[in-house]
KENU-578826 format. One record per residue: residue number from 1; residue in one letter; x, y, z of N, C-alpha, C, CB in turn. Coordinates in Angstrom, 2 decimals, always signed. Atoms other than C-alpha are relative to their C-alpha. Glycine has a CB too. Layout:
# KENU-578826
 pos code     n.X     n.Y     n.Z    ca.X    ca.Y    ca.Z     c.X     c.Y     c.Z    cb.X    cb.Y    cb.Z
 NUM    a       X       Y       Z       X       Y       Z       X       Y       Z       X       Y       Z
...
# end
This chain:
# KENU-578826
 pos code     n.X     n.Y     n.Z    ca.X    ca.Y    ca.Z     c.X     c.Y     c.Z    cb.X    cb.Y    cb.Z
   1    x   +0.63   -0.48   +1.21   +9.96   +5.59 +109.20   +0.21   -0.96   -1.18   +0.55   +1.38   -0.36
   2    x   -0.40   +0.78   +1.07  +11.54   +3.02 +107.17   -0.93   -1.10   -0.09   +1.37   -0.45   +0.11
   3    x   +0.87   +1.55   -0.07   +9.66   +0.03 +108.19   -1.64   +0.52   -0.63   -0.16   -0.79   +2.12
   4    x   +1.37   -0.54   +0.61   +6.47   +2.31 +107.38   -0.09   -0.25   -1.28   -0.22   +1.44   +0.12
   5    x   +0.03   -0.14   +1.02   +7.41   +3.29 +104.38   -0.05   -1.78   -0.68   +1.13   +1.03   -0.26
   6    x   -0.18   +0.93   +0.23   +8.55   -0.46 +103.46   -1.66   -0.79   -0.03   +1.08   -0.33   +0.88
   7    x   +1.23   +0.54   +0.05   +5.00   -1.83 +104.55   -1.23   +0.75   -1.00   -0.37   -0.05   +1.44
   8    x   +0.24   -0.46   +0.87   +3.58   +0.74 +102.52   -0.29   -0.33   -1.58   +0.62   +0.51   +0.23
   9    x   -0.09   +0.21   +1.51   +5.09   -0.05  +99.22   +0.05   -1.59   +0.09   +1.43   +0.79   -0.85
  10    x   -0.04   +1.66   +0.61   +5.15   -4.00  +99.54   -1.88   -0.93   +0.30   +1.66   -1.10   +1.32
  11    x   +1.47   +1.16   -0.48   +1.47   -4.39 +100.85   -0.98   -0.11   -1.05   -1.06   +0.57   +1.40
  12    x   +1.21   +0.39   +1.33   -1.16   -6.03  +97.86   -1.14   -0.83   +0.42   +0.68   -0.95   -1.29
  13    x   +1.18   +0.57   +0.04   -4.16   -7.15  +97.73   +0.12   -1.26   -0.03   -0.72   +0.38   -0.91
  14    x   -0.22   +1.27   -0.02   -4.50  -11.05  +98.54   -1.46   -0.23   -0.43   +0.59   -0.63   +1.36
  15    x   +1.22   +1.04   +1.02   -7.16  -13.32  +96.37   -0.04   -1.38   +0.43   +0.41   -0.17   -1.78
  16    x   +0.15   +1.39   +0.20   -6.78  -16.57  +97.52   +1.02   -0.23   +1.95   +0.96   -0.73   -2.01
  17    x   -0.49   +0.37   -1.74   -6.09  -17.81 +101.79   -0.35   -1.14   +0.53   -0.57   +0.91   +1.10
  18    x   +0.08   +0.96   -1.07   -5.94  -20.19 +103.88   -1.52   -0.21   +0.97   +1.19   +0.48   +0.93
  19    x   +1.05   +0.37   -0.41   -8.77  -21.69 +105.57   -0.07   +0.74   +2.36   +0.12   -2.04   -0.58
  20    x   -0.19   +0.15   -1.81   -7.30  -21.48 +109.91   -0.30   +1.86   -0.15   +2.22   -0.79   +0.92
  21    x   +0.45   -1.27   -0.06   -8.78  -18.12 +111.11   +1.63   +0.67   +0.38   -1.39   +0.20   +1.20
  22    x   -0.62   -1.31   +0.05   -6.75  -14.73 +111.98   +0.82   -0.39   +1.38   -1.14   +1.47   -0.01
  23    x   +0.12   +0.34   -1.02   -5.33  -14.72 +115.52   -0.48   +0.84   +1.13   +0.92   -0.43   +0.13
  24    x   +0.89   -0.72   -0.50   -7.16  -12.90 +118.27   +1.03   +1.70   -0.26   -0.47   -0.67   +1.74
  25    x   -1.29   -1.23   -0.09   -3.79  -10.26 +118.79   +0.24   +0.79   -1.03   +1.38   -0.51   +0.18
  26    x   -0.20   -0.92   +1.36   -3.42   -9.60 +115.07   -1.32   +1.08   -0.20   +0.06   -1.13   -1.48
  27    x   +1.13   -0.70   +0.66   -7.00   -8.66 +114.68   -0.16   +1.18   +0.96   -1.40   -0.93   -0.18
  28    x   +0.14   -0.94   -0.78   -7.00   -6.46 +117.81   +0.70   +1.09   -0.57   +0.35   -0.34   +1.22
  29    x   -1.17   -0.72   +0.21   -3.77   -4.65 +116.65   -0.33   +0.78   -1.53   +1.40   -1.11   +0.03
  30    x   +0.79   -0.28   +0.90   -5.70   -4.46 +112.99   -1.05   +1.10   +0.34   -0.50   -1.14   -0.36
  31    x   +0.83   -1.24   -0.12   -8.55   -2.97 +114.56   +0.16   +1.67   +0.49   -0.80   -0.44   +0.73
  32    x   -0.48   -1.61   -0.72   -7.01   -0.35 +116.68   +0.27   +0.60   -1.11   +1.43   +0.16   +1.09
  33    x   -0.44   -0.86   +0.73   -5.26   +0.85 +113.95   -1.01   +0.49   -1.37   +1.26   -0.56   -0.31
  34    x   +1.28   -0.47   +0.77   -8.70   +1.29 +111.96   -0.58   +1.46   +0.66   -1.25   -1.28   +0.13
  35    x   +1.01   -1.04   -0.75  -10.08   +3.50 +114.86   +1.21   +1.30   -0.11   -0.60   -0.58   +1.98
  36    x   -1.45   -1.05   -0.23   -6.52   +6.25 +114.04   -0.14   +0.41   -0.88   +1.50   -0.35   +0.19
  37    x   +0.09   -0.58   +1.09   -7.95   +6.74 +110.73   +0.08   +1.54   +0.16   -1.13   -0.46   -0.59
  38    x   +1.35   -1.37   +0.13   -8.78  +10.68 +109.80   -0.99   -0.38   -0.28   +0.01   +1.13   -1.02
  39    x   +1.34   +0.15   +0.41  -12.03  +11.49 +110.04   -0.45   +1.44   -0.26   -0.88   -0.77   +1.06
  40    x   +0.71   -1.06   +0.02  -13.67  +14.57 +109.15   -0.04   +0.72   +0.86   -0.94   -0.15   -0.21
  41    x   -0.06   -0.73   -0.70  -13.32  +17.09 +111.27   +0.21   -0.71   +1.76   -1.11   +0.76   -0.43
  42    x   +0.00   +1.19   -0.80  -12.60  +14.24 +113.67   -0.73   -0.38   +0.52   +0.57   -0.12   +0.68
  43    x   +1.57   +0.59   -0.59  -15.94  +13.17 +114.36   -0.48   -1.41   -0.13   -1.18   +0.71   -0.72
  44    x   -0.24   +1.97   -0.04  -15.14   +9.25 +113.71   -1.48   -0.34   -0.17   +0.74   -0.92   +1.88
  45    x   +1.66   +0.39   +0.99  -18.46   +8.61 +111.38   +0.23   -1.57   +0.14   -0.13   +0.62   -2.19
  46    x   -0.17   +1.22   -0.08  -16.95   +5.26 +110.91   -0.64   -1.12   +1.25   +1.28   +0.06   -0.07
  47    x   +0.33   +1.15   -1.35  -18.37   +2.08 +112.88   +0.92   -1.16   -0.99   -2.25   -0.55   +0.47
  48    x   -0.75   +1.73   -0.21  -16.20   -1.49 +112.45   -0.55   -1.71   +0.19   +0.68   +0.09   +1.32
  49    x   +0.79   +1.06   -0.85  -17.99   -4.47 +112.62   +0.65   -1.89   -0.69   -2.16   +0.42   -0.40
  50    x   -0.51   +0.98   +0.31  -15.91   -7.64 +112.61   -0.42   -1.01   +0.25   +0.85   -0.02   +0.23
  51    x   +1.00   +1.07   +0.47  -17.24  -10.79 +111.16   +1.32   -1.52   +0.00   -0.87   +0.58   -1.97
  52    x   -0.74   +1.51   +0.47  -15.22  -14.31 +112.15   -1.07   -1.13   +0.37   +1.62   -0.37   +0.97
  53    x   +1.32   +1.25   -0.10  -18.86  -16.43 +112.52   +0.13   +0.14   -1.25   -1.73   +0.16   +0.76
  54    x   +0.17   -0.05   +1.01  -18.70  -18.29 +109.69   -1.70   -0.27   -0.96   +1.00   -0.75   -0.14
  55    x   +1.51   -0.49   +0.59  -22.55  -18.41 +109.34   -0.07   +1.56   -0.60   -1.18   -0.06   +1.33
  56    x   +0.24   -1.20   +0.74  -22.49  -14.90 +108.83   +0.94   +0.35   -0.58   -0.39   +0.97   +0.60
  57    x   -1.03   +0.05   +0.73  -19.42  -14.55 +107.04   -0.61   -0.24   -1.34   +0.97   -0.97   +0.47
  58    x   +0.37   +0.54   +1.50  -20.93  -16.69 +104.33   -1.32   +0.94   -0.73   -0.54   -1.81   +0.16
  59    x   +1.60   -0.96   +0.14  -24.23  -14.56 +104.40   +0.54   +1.02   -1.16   -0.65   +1.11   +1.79
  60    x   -0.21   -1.70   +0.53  -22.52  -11.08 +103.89   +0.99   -1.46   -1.20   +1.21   +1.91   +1.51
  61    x   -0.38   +0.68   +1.45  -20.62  -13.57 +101.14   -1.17   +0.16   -1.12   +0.28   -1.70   +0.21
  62    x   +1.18   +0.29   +1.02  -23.63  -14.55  +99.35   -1.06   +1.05   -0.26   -0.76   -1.17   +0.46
  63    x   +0.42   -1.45   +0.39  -24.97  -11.09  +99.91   +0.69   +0.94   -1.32   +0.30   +0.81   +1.31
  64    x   -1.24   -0.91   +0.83  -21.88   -9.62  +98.35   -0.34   -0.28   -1.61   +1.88   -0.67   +0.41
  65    x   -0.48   +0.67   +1.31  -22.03  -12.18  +95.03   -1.49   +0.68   -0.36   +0.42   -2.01   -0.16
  66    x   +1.69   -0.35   +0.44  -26.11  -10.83  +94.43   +0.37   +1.59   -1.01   -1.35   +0.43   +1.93
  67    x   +0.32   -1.56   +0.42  -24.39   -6.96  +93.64   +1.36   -0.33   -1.01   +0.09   +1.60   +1.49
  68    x   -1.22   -0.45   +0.76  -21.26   -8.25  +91.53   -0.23   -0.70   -1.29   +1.46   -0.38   +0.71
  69    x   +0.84   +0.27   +1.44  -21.95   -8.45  +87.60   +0.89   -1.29   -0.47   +0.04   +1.51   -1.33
  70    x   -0.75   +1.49   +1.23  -21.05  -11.92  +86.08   +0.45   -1.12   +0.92   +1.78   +0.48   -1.09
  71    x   -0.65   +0.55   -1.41  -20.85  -13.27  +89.84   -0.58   -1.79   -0.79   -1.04   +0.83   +2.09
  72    x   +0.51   +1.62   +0.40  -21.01  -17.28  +88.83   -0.88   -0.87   +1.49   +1.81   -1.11   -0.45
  73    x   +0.65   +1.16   -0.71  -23.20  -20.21  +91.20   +0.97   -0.42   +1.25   -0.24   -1.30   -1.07
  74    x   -0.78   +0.46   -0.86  -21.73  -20.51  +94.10   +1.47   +1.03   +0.49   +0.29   -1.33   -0.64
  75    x   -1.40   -0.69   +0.15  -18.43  -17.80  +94.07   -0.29   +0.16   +1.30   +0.41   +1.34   -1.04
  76    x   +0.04   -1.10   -1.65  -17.20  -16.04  +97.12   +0.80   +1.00   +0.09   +0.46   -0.69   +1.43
  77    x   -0.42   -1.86   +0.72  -16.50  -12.65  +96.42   +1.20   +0.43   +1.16   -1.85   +1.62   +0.16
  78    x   -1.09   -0.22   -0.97  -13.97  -13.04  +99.66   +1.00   -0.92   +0.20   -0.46   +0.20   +1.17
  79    x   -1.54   +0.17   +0.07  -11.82  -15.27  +98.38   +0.50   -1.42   +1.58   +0.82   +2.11   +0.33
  80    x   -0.84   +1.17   -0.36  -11.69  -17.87 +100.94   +0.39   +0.19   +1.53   +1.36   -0.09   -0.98
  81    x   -0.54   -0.47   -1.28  -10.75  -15.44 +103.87   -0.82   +0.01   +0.95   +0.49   +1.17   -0.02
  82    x   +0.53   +0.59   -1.26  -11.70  -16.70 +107.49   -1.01   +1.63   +0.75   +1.72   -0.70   +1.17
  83    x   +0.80   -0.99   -1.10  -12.56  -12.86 +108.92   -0.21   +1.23   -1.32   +1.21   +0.64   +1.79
  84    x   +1.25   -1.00   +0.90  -15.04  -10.18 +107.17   +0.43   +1.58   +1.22   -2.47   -0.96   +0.22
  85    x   +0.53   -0.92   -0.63  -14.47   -6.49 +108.59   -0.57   +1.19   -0.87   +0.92   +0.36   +0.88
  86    x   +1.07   -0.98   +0.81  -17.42   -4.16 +107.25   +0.40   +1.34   +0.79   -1.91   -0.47   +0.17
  87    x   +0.07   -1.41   -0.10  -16.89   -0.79 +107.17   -1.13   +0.74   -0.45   +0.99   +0.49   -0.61
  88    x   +1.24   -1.36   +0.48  -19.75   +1.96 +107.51   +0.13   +0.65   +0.39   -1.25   +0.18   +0.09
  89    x   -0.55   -1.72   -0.64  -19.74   +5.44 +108.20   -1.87   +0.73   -0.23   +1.83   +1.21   -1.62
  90    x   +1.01   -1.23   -0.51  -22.67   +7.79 +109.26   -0.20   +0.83   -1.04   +0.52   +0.91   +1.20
  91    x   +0.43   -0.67   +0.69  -24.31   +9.31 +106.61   -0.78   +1.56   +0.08   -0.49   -0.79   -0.36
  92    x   +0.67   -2.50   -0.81  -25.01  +12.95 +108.54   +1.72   +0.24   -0.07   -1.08   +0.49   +3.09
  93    x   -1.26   -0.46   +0.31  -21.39  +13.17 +108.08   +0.08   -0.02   -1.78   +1.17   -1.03   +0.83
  94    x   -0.11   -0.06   +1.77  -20.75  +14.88 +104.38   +1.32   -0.58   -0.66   -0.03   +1.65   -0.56
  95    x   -1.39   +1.00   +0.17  -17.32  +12.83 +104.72   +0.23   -1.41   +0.26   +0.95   +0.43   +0.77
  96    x   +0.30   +1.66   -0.79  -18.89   +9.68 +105.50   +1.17   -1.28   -0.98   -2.33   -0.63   -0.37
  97    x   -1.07   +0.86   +0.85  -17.13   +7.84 +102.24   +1.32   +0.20   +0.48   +0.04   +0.34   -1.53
  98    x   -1.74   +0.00   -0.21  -13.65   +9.40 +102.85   +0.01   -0.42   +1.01   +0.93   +1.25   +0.00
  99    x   -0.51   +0.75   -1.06  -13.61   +8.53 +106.54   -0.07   -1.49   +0.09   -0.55   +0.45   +1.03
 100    x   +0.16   +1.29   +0.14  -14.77   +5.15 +105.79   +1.49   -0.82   -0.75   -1.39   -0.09   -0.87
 101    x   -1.11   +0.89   +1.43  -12.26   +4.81 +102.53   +0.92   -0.13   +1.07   +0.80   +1.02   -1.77
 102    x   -1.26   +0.05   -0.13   -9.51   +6.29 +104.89   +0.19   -1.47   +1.57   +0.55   +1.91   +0.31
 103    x   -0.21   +0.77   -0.95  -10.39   +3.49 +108.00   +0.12   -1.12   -0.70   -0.88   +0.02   +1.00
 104    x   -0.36   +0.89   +0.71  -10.17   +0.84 +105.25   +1.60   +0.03   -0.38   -0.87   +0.06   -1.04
 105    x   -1.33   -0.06   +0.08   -6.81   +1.66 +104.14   +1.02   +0.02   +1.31   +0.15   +1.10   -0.74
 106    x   -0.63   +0.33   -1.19   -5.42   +1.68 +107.65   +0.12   -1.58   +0.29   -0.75   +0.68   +1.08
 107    x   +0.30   +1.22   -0.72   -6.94   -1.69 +108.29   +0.76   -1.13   -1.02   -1.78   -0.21   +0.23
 108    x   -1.12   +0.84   +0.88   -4.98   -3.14 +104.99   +1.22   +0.02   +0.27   +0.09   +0.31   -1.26
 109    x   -1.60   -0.10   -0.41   -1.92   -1.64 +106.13   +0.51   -0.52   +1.10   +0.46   +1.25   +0.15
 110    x   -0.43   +0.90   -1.52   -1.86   -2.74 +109.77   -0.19   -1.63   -0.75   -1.48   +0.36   +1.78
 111    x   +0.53   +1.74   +1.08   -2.84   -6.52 +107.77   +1.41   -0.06   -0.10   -1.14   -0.04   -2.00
 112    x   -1.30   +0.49   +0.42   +0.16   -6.38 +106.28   +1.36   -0.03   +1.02   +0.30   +0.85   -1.15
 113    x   -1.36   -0.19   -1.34   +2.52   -5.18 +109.15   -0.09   -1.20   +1.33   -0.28   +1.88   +0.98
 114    x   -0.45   +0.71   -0.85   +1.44   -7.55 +111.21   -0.14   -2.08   -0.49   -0.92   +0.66   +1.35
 115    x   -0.26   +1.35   +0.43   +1.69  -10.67 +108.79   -1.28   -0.74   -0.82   +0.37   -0.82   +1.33
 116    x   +1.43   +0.15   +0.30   -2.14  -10.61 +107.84   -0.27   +0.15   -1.54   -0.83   +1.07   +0.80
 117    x   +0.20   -0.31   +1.49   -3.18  -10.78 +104.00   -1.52   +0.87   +0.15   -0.07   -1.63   -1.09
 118    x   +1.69   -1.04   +0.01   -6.28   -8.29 +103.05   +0.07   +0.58   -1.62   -0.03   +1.88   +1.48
 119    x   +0.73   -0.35   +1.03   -8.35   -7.32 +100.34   -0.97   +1.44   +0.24   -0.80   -1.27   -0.31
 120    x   +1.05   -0.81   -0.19  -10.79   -4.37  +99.72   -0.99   -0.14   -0.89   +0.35   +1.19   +0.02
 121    x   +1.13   +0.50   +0.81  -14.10   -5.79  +98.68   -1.42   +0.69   -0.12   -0.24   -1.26   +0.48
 122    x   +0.95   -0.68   +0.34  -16.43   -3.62  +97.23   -1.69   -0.54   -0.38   +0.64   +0.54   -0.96
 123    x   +1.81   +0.05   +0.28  -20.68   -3.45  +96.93   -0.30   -0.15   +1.30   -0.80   -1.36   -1.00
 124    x   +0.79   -0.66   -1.46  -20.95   -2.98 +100.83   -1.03   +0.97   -0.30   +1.04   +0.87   +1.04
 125    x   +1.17   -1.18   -0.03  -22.88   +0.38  +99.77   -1.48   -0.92   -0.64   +0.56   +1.63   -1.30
 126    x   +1.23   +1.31   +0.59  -25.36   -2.61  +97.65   -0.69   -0.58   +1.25   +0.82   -1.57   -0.91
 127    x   +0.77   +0.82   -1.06  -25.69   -4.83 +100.44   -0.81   +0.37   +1.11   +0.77   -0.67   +0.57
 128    x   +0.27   -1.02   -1.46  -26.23   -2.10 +103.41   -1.25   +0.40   -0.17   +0.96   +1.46   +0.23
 129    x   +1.19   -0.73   +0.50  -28.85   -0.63 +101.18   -0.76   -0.69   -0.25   +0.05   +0.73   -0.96
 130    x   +1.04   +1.35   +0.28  -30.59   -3.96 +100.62   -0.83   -0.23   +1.03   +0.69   -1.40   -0.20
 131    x   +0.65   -0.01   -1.15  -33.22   -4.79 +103.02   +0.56   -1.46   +0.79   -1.67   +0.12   -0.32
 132    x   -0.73   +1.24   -1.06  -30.97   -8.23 +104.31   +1.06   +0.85   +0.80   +0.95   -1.48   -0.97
 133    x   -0.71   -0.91   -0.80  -28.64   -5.73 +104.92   -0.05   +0.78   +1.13   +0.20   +0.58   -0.50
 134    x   +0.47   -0.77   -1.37  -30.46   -3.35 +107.08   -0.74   -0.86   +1.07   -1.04   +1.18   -0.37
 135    x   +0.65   +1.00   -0.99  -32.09   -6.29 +108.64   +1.24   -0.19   +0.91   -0.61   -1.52   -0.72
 136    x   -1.18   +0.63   -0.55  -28.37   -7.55 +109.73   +0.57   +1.45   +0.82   +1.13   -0.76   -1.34
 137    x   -0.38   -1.21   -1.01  -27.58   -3.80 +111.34   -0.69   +0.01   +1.30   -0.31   +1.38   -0.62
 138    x   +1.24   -0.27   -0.77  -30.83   -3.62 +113.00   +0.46   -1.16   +1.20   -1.65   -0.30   -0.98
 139    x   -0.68   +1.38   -0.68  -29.68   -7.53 +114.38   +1.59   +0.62   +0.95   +0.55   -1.37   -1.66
 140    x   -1.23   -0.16   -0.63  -25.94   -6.19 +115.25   -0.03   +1.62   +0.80   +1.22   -0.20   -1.24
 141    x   -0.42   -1.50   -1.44  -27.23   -3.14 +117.45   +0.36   +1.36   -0.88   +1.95   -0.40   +1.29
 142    x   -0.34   -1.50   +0.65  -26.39   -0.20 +114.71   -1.41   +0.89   -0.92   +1.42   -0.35   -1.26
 143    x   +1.06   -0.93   +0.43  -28.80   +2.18 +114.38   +0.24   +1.31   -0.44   -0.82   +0.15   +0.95
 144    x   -0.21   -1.21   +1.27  -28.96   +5.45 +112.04   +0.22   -0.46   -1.58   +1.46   +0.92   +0.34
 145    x   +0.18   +0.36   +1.53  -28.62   +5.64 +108.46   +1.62   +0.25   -0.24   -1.24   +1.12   -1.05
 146    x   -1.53   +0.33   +1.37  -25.08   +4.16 +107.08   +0.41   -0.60   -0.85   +0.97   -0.28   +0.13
 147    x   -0.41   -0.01   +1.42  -23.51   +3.73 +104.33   +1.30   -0.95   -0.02   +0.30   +1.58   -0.57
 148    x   -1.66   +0.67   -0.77  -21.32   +0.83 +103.85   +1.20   +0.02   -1.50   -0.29   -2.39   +0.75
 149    x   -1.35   -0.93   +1.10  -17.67   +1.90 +102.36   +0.54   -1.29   -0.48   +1.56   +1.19   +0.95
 150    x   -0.95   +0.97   +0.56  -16.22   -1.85 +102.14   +0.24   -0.94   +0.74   +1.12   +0.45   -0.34
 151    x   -0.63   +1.10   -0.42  -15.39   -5.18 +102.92   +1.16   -0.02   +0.45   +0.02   -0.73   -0.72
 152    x   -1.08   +0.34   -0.06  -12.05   -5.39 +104.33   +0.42   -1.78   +0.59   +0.44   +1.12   +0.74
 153    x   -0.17   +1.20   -0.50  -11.10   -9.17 +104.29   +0.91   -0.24   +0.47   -0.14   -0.78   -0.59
 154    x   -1.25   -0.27   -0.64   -8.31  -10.57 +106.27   +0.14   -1.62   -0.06   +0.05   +0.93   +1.59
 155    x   -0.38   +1.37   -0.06   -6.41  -14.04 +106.42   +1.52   -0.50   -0.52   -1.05   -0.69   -0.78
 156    x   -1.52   +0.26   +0.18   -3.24  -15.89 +106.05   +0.14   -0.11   -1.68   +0.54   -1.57   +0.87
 157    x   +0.10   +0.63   +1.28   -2.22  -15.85 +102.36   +0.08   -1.40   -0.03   +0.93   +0.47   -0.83
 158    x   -0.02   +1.08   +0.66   -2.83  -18.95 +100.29   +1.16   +0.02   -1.34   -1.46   -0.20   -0.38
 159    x   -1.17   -0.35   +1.32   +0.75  -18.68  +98.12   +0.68   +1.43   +0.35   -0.86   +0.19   -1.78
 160    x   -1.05   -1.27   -0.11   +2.95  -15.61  +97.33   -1.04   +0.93   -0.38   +1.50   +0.05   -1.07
 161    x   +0.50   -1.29   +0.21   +1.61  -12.12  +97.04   +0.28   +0.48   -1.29   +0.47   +0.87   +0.92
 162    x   -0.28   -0.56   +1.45   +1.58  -10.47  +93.48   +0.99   +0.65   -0.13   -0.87   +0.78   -0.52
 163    x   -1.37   -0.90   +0.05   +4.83   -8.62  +92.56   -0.91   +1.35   -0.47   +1.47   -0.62   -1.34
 164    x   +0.50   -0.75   +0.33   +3.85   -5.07  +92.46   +0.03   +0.56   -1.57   +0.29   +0.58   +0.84
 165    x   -0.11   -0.13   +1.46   +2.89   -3.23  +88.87   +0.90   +1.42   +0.24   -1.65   +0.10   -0.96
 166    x   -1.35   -1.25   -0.08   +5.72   -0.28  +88.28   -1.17   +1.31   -0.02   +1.48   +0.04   -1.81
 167    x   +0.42   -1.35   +0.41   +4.44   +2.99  +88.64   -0.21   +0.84   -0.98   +0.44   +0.50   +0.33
 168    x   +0.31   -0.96   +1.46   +3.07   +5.69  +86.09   +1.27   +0.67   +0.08   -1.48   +1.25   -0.04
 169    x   -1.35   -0.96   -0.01   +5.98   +7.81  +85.17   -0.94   +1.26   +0.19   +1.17   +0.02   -1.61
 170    x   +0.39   -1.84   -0.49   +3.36  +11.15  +85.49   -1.21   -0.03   +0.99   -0.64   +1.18   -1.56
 171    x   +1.16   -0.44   -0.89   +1.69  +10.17  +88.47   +0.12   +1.55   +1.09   -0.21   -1.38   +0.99
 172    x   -0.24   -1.39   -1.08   +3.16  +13.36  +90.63   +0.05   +1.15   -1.11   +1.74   -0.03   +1.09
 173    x   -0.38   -0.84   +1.20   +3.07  +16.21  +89.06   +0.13   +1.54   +1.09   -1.47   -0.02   -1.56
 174    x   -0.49   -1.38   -0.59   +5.16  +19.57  +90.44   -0.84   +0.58   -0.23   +1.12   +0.71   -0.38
 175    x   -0.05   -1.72   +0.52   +3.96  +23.13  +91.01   +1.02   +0.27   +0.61   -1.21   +1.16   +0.39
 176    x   -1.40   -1.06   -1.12   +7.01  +25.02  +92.53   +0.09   +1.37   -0.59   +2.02   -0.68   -0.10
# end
């Protein structure tokens, strides 16, 4: 429970990585622990679709920079990181976001436990809904109408990790 907790409170968001990709073992061990999320009545809305071609990598990049305001010539809204995993969830599920949010947050936490840096990169729901987007589903075999919850990027940090910011003093708040 300790080591949980520990990975828990020390895992942050990484901005800046290394170029050498992921390694096959980490990302397996990553994904599994995506598919353990909750889901809604456990009906696993979520689909996974992991991106280490860096042709398309750069795509859903340059997709990404089109939905983010003040995006400059050239940016890369991922930071640098070798592997892209898109999260979408099934939009006939009325829990499609939360099961999505909660298979994203798994997939940061396994990241960190097993040595992996990760980010959660938002305007998937932009890109999905774009017609390059639904072109690129249609291309990767996923059919129905989903909704995408998030980028989760992954890669070796580039430097140290941010020191965390201290907690609110009234984020819990009793009833008893």
């Amino acid at each position: 429970m300790e080591a949980t907790l520990n990975d828990l409170k020390n895992r942050r968001s990484i901005r800046s990585y290394r170029p050498e990709q992921i390694k096959e073992e980490e990302l397996q061990k990553i994904l599994e622990a995506g598919t353990y999320a909750p889901t809604g009545m456990g009906k696993q809305s979520p689909k996974i679709v992991a991106v280490q071609d860096k042709e398309t990598r750069d795509l859903l990049s340059r997709l990404n920079a089109k939905y983010f305001p003040g995006a400059s010539e050239g940016m890369d809204p991922f930071y640098g990181a070798p592997t892209v995993l898109v999260v979408l969830a099934s939009k006939e599920r009325p829990t499609c976001v939360e099961d999505g949010s909660l298979v994203m947050g798994n997939l940061m936490n396994a990241a960190y436990a097993v040595g992996v840096g990760s980010c959660w990169i938002h305007r998937a729901r932009e890109v999905f809904d774009s017609p390059e987007g639904k072109e690129l589903l249609k291309k990767w075999g996923i059919e129905g109408d989903y909704v995408g919850v998030g980028h989760c990027i992954l890669g070796y940090p580039d430097g140290d990790a941010p020191a965390a910011k201290p907690r609110k003093e009234d984020y819990i708040v009793y009833v008893r």
